[in-house]
N, C-alpha and C positions, 0 to 999 in steps of 0.2 A: 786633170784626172777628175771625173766623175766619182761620186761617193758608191756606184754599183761596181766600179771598176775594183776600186779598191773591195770592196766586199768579197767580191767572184775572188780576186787573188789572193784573199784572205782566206778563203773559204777553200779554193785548191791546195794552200800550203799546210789545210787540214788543223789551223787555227784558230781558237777562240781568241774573240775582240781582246782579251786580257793579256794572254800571251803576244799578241801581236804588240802589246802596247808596251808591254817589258822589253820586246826585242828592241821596239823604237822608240824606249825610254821616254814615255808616256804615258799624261792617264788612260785608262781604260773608257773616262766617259767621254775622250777624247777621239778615240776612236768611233766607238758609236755617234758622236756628232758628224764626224767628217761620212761616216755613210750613209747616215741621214739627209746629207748635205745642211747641217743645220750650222757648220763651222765650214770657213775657207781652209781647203787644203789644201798645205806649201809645195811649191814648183818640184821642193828636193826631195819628195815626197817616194816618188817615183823610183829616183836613185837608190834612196832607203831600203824598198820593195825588192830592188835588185838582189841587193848585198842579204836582206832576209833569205831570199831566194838561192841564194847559193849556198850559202852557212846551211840550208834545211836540203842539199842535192837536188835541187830542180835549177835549171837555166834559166836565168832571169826572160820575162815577157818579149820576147823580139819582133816589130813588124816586120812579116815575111815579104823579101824582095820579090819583086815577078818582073819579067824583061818584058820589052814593047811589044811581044807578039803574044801576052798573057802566058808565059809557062815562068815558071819558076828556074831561077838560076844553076845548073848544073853544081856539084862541088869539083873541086878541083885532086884529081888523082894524083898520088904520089908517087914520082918514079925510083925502081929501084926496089929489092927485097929489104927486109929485116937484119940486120947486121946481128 
């Protein structure tokens, strides 16, 4: 993950750098390093983001699948009403 990455979803989950750094139990100038890119940041970084992500009701980041003829994967219909 890119330090812009992190920003953007920092920035959609309507977060300042401070508050994000409370959720992930971190300093705050920790943050602004990593979006800086002035600090490596951790692989489990990402996973982190997730979990913030659901705790604040948005879906964590997902790369959208697309099948081999470029369209995106249909979802799958439930059969059967409402009980």
């Amino acid at each position: 993950m890119e330090g812009i990455e992190l920003r953007e979803r920092r920035e959609a989950l309507g977060m300042t750098q401070e508050r994000l750094a409370a959720a992930l139990n971190v300093a705050a100038n920790t943050v602004a390093r990593w979006e800086r890119d002035e600090r490596a940041i951790p692989p489990h970084l990402s996973l982190a983001l997730d979990t913030v992500e659901r705790e604040h009701g948005r879906p964590p980041k997902v790369k959208a699948e697309v099948s081999p003829t470029g369209e995106k994967p249909k979802r799958a219909v439930k059969k059967g009403g409402k009980k």
